[in-house]
C-alpha positions as CSV (number, residue, x, y, z in Angstrom):
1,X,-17.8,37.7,-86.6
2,X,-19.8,36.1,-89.1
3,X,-21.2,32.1,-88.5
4,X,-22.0,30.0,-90.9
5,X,-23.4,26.2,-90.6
6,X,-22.1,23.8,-92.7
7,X,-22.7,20.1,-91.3
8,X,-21.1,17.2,-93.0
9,X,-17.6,19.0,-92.9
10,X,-15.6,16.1,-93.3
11,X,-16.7,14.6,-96.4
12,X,-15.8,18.2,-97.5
13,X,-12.6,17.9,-96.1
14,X,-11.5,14.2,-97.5
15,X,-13.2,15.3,-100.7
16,X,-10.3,18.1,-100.6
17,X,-12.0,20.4,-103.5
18,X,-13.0,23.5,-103.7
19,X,-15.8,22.6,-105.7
20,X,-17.3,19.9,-103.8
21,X,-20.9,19.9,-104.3
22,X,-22.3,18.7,-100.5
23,X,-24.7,15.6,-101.0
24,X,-28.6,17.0,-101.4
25,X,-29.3,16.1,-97.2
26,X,-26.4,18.0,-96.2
27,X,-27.5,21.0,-98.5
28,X,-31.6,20.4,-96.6
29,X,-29.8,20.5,-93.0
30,X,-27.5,23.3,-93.9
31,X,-30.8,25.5,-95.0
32,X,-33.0,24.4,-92.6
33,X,-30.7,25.1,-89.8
34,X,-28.9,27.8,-90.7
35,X,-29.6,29.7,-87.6
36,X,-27.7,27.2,-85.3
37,X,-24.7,28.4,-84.8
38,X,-26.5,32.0,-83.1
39,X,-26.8,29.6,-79.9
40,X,-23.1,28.8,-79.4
41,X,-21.8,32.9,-80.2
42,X,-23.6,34.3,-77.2
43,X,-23.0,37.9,-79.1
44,X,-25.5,40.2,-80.3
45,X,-22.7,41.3,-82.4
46,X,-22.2,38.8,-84.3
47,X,-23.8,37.6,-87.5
48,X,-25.1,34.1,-89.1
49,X,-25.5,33.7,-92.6
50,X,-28.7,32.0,-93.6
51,X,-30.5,31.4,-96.9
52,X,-33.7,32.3,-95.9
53,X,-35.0,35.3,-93.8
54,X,-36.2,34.1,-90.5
55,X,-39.7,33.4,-90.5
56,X,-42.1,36.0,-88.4
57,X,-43.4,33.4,-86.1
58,X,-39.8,31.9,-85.2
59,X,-38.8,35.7,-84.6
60,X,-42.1,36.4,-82.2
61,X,-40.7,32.8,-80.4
62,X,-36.9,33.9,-79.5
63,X,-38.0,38.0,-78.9
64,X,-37.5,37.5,-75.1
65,X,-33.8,36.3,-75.5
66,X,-30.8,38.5,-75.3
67,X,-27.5,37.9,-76.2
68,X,-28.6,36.7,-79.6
69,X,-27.0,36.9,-82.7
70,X,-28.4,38.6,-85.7
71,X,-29.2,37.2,-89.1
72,X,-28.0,38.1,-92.2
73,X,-29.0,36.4,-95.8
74,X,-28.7,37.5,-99.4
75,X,-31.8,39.6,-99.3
76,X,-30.6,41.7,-96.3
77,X,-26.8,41.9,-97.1
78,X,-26.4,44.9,-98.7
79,X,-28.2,46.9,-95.8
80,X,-25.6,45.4,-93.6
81,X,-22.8,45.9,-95.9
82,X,-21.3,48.4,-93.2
83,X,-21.7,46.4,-90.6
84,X,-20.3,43.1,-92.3
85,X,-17.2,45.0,-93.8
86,X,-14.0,43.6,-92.5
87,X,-14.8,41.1,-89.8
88,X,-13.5,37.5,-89.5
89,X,-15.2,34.6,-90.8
90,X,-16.4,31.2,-88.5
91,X,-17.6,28.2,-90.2
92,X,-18.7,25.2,-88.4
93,X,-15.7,23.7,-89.8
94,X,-13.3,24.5,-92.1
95,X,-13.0,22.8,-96.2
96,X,-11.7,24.1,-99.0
97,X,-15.5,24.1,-100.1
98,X,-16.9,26.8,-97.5
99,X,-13.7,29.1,-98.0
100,X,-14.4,29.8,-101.7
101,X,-17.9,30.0,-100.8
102,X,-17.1,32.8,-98.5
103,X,-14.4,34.2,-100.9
104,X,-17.3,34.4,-103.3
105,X,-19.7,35.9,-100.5
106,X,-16.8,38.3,-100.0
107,X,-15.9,39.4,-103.3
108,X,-19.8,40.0,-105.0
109,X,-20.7,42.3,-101.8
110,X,-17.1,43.9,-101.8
111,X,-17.3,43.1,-97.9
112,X,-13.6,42.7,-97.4
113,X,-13.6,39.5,-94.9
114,X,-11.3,37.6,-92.5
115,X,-11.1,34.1,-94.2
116,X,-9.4,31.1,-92.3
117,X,-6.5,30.0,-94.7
118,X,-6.9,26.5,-95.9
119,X,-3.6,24.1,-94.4
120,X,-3.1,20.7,-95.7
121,X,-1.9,19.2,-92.4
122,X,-5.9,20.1,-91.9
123,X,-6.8,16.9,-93.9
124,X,-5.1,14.3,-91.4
125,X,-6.2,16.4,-87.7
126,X,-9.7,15.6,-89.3
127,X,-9.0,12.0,-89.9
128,X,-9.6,9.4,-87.3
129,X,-5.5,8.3,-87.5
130,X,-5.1,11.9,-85.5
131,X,-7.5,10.2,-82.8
132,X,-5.7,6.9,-82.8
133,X,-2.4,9.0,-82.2
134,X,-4.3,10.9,-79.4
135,X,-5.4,8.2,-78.1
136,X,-1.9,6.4,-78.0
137,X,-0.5,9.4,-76.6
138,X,-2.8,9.1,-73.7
139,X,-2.6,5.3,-73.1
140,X,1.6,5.8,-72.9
141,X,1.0,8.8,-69.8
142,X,-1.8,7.2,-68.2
143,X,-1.3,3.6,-67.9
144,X,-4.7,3.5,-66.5
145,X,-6.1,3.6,-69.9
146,X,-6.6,-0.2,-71.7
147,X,-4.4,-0.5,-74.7
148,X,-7.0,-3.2,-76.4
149,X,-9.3,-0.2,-77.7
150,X,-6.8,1.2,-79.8
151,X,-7.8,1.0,-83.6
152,X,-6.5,-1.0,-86.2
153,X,-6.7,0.7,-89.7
154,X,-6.9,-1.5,-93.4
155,X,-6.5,-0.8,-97.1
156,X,-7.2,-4.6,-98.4
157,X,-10.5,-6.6,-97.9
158,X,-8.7,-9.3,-97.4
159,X,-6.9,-8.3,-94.0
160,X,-10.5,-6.9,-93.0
161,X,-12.1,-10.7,-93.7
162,X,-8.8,-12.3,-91.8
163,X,-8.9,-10.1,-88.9
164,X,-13.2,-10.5,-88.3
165,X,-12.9,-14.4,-89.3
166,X,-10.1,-14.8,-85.9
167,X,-12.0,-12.4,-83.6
168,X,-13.6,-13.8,-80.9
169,X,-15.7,-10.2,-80.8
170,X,-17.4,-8.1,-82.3
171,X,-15.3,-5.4,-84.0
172,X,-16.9,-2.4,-85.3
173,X,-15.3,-0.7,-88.6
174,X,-15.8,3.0,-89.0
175,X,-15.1,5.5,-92.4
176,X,-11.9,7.5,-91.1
177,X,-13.4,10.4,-92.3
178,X,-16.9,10.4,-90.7
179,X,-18.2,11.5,-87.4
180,X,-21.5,11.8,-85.1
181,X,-22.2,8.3,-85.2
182,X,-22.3,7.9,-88.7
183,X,-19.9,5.6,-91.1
184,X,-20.2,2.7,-88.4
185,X,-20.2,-1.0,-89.7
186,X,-20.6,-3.8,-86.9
187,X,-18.9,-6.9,-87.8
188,X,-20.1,-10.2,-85.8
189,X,-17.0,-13.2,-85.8
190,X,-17.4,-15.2,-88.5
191,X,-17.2,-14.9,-92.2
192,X,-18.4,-10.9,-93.8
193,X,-22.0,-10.9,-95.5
194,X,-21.5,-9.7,-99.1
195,X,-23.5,-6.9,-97.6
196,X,-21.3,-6.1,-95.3
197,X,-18.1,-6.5,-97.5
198,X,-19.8,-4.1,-100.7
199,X,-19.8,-1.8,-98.0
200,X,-16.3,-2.1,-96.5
201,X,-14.8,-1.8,-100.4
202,X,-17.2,1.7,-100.8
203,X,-15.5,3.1,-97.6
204,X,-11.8,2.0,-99.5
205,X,-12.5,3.2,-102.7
206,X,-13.3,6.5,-101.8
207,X,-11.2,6.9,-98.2
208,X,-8.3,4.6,-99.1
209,X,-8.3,2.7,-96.0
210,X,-10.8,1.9,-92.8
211,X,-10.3,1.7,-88.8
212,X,-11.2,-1.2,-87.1
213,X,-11.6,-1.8,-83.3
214,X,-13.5,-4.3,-80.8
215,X,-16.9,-3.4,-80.1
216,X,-17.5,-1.8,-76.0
217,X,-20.1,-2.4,-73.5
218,X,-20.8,1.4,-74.0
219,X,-22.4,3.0,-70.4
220,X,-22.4,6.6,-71.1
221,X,-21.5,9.2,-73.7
222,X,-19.5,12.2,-73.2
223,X,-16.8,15.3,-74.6
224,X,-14.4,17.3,-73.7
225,X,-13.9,20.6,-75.6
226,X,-11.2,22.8,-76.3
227,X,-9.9,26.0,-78.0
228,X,-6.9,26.3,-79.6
229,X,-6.0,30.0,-80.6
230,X,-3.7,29.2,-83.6
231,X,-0.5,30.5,-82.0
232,X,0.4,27.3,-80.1
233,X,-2.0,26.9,-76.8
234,X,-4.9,24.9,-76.2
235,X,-7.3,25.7,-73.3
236,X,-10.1,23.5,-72.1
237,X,-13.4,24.8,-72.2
238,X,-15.7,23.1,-70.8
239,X,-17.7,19.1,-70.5
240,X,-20.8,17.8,-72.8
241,X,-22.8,14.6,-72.0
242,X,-24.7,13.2,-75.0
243,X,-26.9,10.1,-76.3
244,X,-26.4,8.1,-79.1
245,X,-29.3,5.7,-80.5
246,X,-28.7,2.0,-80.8
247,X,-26.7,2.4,-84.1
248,X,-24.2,4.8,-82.2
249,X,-25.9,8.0,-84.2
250,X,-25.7,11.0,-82.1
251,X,-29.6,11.9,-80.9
252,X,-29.1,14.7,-78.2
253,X,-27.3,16.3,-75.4
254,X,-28.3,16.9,-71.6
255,X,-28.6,20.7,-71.0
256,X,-27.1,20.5,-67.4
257,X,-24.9,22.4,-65.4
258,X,-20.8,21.6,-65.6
259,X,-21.0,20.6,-61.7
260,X,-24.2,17.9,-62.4
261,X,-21.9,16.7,-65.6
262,X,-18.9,16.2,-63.3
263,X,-21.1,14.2,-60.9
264,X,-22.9,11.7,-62.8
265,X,-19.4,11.2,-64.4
266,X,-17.9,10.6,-61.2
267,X,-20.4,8.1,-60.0
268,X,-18.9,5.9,-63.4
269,X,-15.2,7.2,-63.3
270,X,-12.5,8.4,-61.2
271,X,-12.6,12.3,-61.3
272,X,-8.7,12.4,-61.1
273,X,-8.2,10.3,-64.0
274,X,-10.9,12.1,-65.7
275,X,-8.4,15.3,-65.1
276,X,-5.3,13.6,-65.7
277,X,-6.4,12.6,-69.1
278,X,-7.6,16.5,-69.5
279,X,-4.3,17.4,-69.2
280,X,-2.7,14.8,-71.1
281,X,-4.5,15.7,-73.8
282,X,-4.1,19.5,-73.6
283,X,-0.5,18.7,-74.3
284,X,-1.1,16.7,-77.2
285,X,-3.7,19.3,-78.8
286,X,-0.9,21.6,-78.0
287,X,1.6,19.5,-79.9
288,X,-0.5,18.8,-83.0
289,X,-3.1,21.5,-83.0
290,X,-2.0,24.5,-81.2
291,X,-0.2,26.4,-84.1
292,X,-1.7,25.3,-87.4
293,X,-5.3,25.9,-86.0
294,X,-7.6,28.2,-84.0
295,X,-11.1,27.2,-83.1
296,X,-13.0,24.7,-80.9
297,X,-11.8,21.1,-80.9
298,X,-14.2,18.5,-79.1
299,X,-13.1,15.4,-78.0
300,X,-15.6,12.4,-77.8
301,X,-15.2,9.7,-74.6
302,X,-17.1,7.1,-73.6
303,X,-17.2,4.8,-70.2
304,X,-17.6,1.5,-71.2
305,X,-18.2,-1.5,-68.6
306,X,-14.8,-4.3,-68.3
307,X,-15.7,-7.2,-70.9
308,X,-13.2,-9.5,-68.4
309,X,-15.8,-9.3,-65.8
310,X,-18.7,-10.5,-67.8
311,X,-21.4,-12.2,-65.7
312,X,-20.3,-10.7,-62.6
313,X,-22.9,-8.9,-60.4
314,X,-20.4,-6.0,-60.5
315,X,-18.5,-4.6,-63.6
316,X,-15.9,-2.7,-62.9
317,X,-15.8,0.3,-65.5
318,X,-13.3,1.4,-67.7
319,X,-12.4,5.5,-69.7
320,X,-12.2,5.5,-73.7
321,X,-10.4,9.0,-73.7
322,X,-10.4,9.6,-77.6
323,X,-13.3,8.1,-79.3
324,X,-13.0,10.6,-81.9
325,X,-11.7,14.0,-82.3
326,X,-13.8,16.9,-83.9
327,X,-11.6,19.8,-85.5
328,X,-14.7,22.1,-85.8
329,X,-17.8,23.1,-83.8
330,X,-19.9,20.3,-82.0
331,X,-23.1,20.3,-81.0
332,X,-21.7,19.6,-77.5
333,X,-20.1,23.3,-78.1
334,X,-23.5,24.4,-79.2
335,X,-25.2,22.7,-75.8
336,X,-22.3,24.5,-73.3
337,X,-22.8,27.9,-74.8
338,X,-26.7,27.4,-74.9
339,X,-27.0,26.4,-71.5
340,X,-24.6,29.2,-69.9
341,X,-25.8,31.6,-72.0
342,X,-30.0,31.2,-72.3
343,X,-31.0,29.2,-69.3
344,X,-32.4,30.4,-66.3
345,X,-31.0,29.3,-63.3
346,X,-31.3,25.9,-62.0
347,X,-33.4,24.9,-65.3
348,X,-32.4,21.6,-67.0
349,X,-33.5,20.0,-70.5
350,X,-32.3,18.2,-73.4
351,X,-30.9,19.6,-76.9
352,X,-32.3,17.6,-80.0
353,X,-31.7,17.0,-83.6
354,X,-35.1,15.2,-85.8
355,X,-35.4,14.5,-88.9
356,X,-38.7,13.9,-91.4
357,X,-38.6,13.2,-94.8
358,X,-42.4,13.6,-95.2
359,X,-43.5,17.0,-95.7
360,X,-45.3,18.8,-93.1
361,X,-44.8,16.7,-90.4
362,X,-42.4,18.3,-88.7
363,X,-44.2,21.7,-88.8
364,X,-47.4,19.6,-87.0
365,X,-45.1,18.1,-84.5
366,X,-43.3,21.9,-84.0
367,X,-47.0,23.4,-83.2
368,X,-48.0,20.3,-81.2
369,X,-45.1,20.7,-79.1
370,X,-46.1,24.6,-78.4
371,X,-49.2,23.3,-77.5
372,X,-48.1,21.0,-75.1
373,X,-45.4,23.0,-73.0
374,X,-45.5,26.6,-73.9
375,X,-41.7,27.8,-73.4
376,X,-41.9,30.6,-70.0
377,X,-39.0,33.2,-69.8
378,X,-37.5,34.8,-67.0
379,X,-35.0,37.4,-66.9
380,X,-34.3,37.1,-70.8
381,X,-33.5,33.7,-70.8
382,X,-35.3,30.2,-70.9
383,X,-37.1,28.7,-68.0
384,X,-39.3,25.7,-68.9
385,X,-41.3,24.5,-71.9
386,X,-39.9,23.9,-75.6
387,X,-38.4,26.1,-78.2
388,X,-37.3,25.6,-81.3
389,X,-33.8,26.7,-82.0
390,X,-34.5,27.4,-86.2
391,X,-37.6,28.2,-87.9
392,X,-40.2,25.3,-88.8
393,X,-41.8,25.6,-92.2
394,X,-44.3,23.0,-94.4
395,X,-40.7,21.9,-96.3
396,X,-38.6,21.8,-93.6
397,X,-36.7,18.5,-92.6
398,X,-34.6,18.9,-89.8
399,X,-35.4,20.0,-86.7
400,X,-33.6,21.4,-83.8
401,X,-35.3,22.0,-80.6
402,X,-34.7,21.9,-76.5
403,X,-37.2,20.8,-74.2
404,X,-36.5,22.6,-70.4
C-alpha cells in the first residue's frame, strides 16, 4: 500500500474540484510531514510518498525501529517502480484533489495503482450535518444522552443575530466543513461584533450555511475509531484521548495504553454508557458508512460537567458522543498504531504537533530537545526520551514529535 499525507482534507472536499490548489500552510504541513503516516501502517511493506528524500540525520534517528514503512519520493520512484506496480492507494483522506494527483503519479511512472473512486454521497459524511444525524441517532437509543447539545445549523445572518441576541449562553458557531479545532467562532449573548458577523458571512458565502450549538463546560477530550471495509461493516478499533488549547485547536494526544484510556474515562463516565454508545454508533456507521466507504472513521467525544448544577461543590458530568465525525485518518489513529506498534512496554508519552513560522527555530528547538532527553530503545521499539516523527530542517515549520 502506498500512504500519502494530505492535512486539510475537508476544505478539499467542500471545494469539490479536482483542481483545488490547497492554501500555501496546508502545502508547508503536507511537505514537512510527509512521513507521518509511516507511524500509523505498522508495515515495512508499505510505502509513503514524500517530496523530499529523508534527511540522513532523521534516518540515523529512527534506524533502531522496525516495522517501519519505507519512503518513496520522485527521485527514488523509478528504482521502486517494481515494487510500487499495482498496489492500492491510502490518503489521509479522500478529495477529488489527491485522486488526480495520484492518477497523475500513476500514469507518468506507468505504476498501474489502486485508486479509491471518488462518491458524491462523500461530500455530506464529511460535513458536520452527518454528525448532527449521528448524534441524533444516539440521543433517540440512549436517552441518557442530553438532547440540548444538538446543533442548530443557519444560512441567513439574520437568524444567527436572533438566535445569539435570545441566548442566555454562550453558543459557539463552527464552519460545517472544518475539523481539529479549527473554524470555531464563540458568540457571547448579546448583540454580534462586526467582527464577529464579517466572519459568520465568510463561513456562508463559501459553505452555504453554519452550525450553531451552546458552548460546554468541556472536562476532557476523547475518540473513538473505526473501520469500515466498504462492503457494509463497521468494526471499532480502538480509544484516543487528546488536548485541545483554550481555542478548542487540537495540541496533542496521550500515548497510553487502551486499559489506562478506559480508566481515567471511567473515573468521568459510566463505562457501560461509554459501550452502549459504542455500539449505537457502530450501527449507525454501518447504516451510513459501511458500503459507500472503507477506511478509518474517528469519532470525537467530549465529557463536559452539568451547567444545571453550577455552583455546586459537585457537578455531576455528562457524554457528548459525536462532537464531530472524521471520514479519514486522525491523529488519534496515528497515536493508537504508534503506541501498539513502537513503544516498549509499560512506556508512556505524549504525541505533538508545533508550529514556527520563523525560520530555524524549530530545527534549534529539535536539537535542544535531543540534548535534553536523548530517545533510548529497547527491543526495536521506543523506551524514553524524544523523537521526532519527520525530519527537522532550517525551513521546516511544522513539527511532529513524542516525548516518552
Amino acid at each position: 500500500m502506498l500512504h500519502y499525507f494530505n492535512p486539510g482534507h475537508e476544505t478539499a472536499v467542500l471545494n469539490a474540484s479536482p483542481h483545488y490548489t490547497p492554501a500555501a500552510n496546508q502545502v508547508k504541513m503536507q511537505r514537512d510531514l510527509a512521513f507521518l503516516p509511516a507511524w500509523y501502517t505498522g508495515s515495512s511493506n508499505d510505502f509513503v510518498w514524500i517530496e523530499d528524500n529523508l534527511t540522513a540525520d532523521f534516518v540515523s534517528s529512527i534506524e533502531p525501529l522496525n516495522h517501519l514503512a519505507k519512503p518513496v519520493s520522485t527521485n527514488d520512484i523509478l528504482k521502486k517502480k517494481h515494487l510500487l506496480s499495482g498496489i492500492e492507494v491510502s490518503p489521509w483522506g479522500i478529495s477529488p484533489q489527491v485522486l488526480k494527483f495520484s492518477k497523475i503519479l500513476s500514469d507518468h511512472h506507468e505504476l498501474n495503482l489502486q485508486l479509491p473512486q471518488w462518491k458524491n454521497e462523500y461530500s455530506e459524511l464529511c460535513s458536520r450535518q452527518t454528525a448532527k444525524k449521528g448524534l441524533e441517532f444516539i440521543i433517540k437509543n440512549q436517552p441518557e444522552i442530553s438532547n440540548d447539545i444538538v446543533p442548530q445549523f443557519f444560512t441567513t445572518i439574520e437568524d444567527i443575530e436572533n438566535a445569539v441576541t435570545s441566548s442566555r449562553v454562550e453558543l459557539l458557531a463552527k464552519a460545517p466543513y472544518s475539523s481539529s479545532g479549527r473554524g470555531l467562532l464563540w458568540l457571547p449573548p448579546g448583540n454580534l461584533h462586526q467582527s464577529e458577523k464579517q466572519i459568520i458571512s465568510g463561513i456562508l458565502k463559501k459553505q452555504s450555511f453554519i452550525s450553531i450549538e451552546k458552548v460546554l463546560d468541556k472536562r476532557t477530550d476523547f475518540a473513538m475509531l473505526f473501520h469500515s471495509d466498504g462492503l457494509g461493516k463497521v468494526e471499532f478499533t480502538g480509544l484516543s484521548l487528546f488536548e485541545t488549547n483554550k481555542k478548542g485547536v487540537y495540541d496533542k494526544n496521550i500515548l497510553i495504553s487502551q486499559d489506562e484510556i478506559q480508566s481515567k474515562l471511567a473515573t468521568c463516565i459510566d463505562a457501560v454508557l461509554l459501550e452502549k454508545v459504542k455500539n449505537t454508533l457502530i450501527q449507525f456507521l454501518n447504516q451510513t458508512f459501511g458500503c459507500v466507504y472503507k477506511g478509518c472513521i474517528g469519532i470525537d467525544m467530549m465529557i463536559y460537567a452539568d451547567s444545571s448544577l453550577r455552583g455546586a461543590k459537585q457537578r455531576s458530568n455528562l457524554l457528548h458522543p459525536c462532537v464531530e465525525i472524521n471520514m479519514r485518518n486522525t491523529m488519534g489513529l496515528l497515536s493508537f498504531k504508534l503506541y501498539q506498534n513502537f513503544f516498549y512496554e509499560n512506556s508512556t508519552g505524549y504525541f505533538k504537533i508545533d508550529f514556527s513560522n520563523k525560520p530555524g527555530e524549530l530545527l534549534q528547538k529539535h536539537r535542544e530537545m535531543q540534548q535534553l532527553y536523548p530517545v533510548e530503545f529497547a527491543n526495536g521499539k521506543i523506551k524514553s526520551g524524544y523523537l521526532s516523527l519527520c525530519p527537522i530542517k532550517d525551513d521546516s515549520k511544522y513539527w511532529a514529535y513524542i516525548k516518552v
